[in-house]
ZAKE-361101 format. One line per 3 residues: number of its first residue (from 1); for each residue x, y, z of C-alpha. Coordinates in steps of 0.25 Angstrom, whole numbers, plus 5000, padded with zeros to 4 digits. Example, Ala and Ser with C-alpha at 12.3 -4.5 7.8 and 13.67 -1.06 7.14 Angstrom:
// ZAKE-361101
1) 5049,4982,5031 | 5055,4996,5029
This chain:
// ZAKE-361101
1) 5366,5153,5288 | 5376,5163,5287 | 5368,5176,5286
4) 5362,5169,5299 | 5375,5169,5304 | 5380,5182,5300
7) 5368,5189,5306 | 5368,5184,5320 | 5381,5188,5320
10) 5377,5202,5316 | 5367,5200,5327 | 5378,5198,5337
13) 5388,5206,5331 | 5376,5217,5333 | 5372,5214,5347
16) 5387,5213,5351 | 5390,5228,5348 | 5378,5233,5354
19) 5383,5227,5367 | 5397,5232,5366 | 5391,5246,5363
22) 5382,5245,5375 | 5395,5241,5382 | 5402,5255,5377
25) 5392,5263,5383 | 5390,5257,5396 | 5406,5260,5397
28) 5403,5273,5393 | 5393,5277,5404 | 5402,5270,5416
31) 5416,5275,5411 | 5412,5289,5405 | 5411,5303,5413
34) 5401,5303,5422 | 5399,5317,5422 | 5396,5318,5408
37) 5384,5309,5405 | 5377,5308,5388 | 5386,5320,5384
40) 5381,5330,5394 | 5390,5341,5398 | 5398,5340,5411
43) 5411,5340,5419 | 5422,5331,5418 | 5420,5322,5431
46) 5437,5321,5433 | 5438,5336,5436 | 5444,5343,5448
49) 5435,5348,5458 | 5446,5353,5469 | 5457,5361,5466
52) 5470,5365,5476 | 5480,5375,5469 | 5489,5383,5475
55) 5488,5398,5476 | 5494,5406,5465 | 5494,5394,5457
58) 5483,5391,5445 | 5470,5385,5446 | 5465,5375,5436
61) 5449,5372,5437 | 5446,5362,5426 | 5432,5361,5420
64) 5430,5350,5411 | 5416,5348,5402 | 5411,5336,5396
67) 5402,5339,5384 | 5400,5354,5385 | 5395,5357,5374
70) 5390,5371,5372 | 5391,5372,5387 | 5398,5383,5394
73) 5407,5382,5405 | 5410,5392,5416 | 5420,5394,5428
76) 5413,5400,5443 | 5419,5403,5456 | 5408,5398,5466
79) 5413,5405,5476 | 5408,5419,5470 | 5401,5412,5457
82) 5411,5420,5449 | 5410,5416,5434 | 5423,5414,5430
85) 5424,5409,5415 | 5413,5405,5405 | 5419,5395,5396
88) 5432,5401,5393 | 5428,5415,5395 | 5432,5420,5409
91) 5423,5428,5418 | 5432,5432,5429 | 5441,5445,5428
94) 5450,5437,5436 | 5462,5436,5426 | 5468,5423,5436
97) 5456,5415,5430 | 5455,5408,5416 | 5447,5397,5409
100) 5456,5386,5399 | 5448,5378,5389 | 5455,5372,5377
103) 5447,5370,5365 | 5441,5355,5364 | 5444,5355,5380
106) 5432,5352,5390 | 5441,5359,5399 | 5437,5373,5406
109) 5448,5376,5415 | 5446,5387,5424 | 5460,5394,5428
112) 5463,5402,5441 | 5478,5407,5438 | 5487,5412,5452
115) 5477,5407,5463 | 5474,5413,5475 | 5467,5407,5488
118) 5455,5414,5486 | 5452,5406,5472 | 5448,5394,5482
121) 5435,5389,5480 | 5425,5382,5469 | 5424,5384,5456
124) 5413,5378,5445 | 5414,5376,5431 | 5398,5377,5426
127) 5393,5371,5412 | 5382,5379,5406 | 5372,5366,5408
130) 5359,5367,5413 | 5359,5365,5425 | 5375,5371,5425
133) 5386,5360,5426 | 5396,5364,5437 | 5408,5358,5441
136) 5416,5364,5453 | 5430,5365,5458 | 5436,5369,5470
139) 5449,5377,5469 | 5458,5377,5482 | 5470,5387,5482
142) 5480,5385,5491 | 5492,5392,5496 | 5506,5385,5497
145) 5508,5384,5513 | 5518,5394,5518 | 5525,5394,5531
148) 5534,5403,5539 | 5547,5400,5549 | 5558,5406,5557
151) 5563,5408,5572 | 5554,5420,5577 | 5563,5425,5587
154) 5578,5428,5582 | 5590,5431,5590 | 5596,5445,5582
157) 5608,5440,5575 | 5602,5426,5570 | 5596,5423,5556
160) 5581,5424,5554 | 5577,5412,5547 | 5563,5412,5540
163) 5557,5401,5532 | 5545,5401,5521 | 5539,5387,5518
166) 5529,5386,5506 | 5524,5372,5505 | 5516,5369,5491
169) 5502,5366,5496 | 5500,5360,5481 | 5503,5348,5474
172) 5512,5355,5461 | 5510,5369,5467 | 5519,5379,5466
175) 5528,5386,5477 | 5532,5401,5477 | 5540,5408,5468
178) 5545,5417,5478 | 5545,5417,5493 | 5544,5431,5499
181) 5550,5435,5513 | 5544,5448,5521 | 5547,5456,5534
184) 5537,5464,5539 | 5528,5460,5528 | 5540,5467,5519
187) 5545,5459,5507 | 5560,5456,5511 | 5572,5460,5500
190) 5583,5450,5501 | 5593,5456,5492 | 5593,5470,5500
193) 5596,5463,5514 | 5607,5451,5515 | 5603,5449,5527
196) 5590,5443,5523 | 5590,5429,5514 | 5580,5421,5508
199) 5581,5406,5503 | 5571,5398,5496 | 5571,5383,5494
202) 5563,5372,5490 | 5557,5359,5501 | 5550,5349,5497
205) 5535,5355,5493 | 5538,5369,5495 | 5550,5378,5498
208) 5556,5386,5510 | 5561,5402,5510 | 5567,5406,5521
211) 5572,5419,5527 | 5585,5421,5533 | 5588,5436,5540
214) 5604,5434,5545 | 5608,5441,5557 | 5594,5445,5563
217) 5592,5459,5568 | 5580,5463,5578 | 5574,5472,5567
220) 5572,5461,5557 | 5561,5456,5568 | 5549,5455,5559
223) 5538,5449,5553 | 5544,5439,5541 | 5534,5434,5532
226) 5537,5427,5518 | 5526,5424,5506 | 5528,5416,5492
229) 5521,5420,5477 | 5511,5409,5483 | 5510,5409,5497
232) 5505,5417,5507 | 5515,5424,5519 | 5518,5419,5530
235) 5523,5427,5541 | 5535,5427,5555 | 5539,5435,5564
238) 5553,5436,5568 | 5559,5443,5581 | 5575,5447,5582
241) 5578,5447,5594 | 5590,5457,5598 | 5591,5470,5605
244) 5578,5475,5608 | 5573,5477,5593 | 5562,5467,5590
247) 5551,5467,5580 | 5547,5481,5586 | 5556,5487,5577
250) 5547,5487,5564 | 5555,5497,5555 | 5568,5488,5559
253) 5567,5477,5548 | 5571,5488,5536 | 5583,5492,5542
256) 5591,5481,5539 | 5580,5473,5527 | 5578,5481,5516
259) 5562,5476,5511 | 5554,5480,5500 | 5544,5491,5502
262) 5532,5482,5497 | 5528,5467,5496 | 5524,5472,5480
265) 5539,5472,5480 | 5538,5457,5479 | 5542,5455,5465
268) 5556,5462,5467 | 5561,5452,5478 | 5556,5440,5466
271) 5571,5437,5465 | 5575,5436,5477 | 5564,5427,5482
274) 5562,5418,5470 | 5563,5403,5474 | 5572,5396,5470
């Protein structure tokens, strides 16, 4: 009686674990990855497919495998079908690219350091399956919006007031580090002319330079124009309106505003037009 006892219990004992194993894998199919399916090499189905950074900022195009295996993994530009990277090896003589991967990480991280507009477009990470695996992203670079403001027709003897707004165009993005003024497409020194001041302050999601010139003479008619590290220029054209000297007089503006010779001359007005 009790070997009869003890056996249907093994029985049901048996029976029991065979349901709650059947159970564990019917969790496993509706819970697990959907794109890997029986340990077959794939990508990880919570990557990003769309990608906004802005301009001069770094680019980070993640490519996780599932299952890789002996598989290899490259980086291409669709737009020219540039090969970029071959596992961690990169192709491109483009020193602004890179490829991270950790060892033990599933992670191929393709890297596009100080972005420029023209780095827009789709990029696929490919495994080495046959048929090739791909997985796409789209990277959109964006420049910080800039805009440009001042009275356009100035009595001789007022202030000139000019003002540079750059307005962060992504969330966490970074604003200039420098905001650079011009006249006549002519970088403008601040410390040669007191005359001329510049002041930088911070508004809520961005910042605002502006431009004063005191006591406004008709040769300082010009084209103003101002730029940050990460933005493109924006231009205005002023008029002082006195005598009868107007924006004809072209040489005029370097009587009384010393400039530098060349916008290459950039970096030794860094000081003046750091922000603050």
């Amino acid at each position: 009686m009790d070997n009869l006892c003890f056996n249907c219990f093994f029985k049901y004992y048996h029976i029991c674990m065979i349901l709650f194993n059947l159970l564990i894998i019917h969790a496993y199919h509706v819970f697990a990855d959907p794109s890997v399916k029986n340990d077959e090499p794939g990508f990880h189905s919570l990557l990003k497919s769309d990608i906004t950074v802005a301009a001069t900022e770094p680019a980070y195009l993640h490519c996780k495998v599932e299952n890789q295996g002996l598989y290899q993994t490259a980086w291409i530009r669709l737009a020219d079908r540039q090969v970029l990277s071959v596992d961690n090896v990169l192709v491109t003589n483009d020193n602004r690219f890179q490829v991270s991967h950790r060892k033990r990480s599933n992670d191929w991280c393709l890297i596009i350091k100080h972005t420029v507009e023209k780095d827009s477009g789709t990029y696929e990470c490919i495994l080495s399956t046959d048929p090739p695996k791909r997985f796409s992203v789209r990277l959109n670079i964006v420049e910080n919006e800039i805009t440009i403001s001042g009275s356009k027709e100035v009595d001789e003897g007022d202030t000139i007031i000019i003002k540079c707004r750059v307005s962060n165009v992504v969330h966490n993005g970074h604003l200039p580090s420098a905001v650079w003024w011009y006249a006549n497409n002519t970088i403008i020194s601040f410390i040669q002319n007191d005359r001329f001041q510049k002041s930088t302050q911070s508004v809520e999601n961005g910042l605002v330079s502006e431009l004063r010139i005191a006591d406004a003479r008709p040769w300082d008619s010009a084209i103003y124009s101002c730029e940050g590290n990460n933005t493109p220029r924006r231009f205005i054209e002023i008029n002082v309106k006195g005598n009868d000297n107007t924006y004809s007089n072209q040489n005029g503006i370097s009587k009384t505003q010393p400039l530098s010779s060349s916008a290459n001359q950039k970096q030794n007005f860094s000081a003046e037009n750091t922000v603050i």
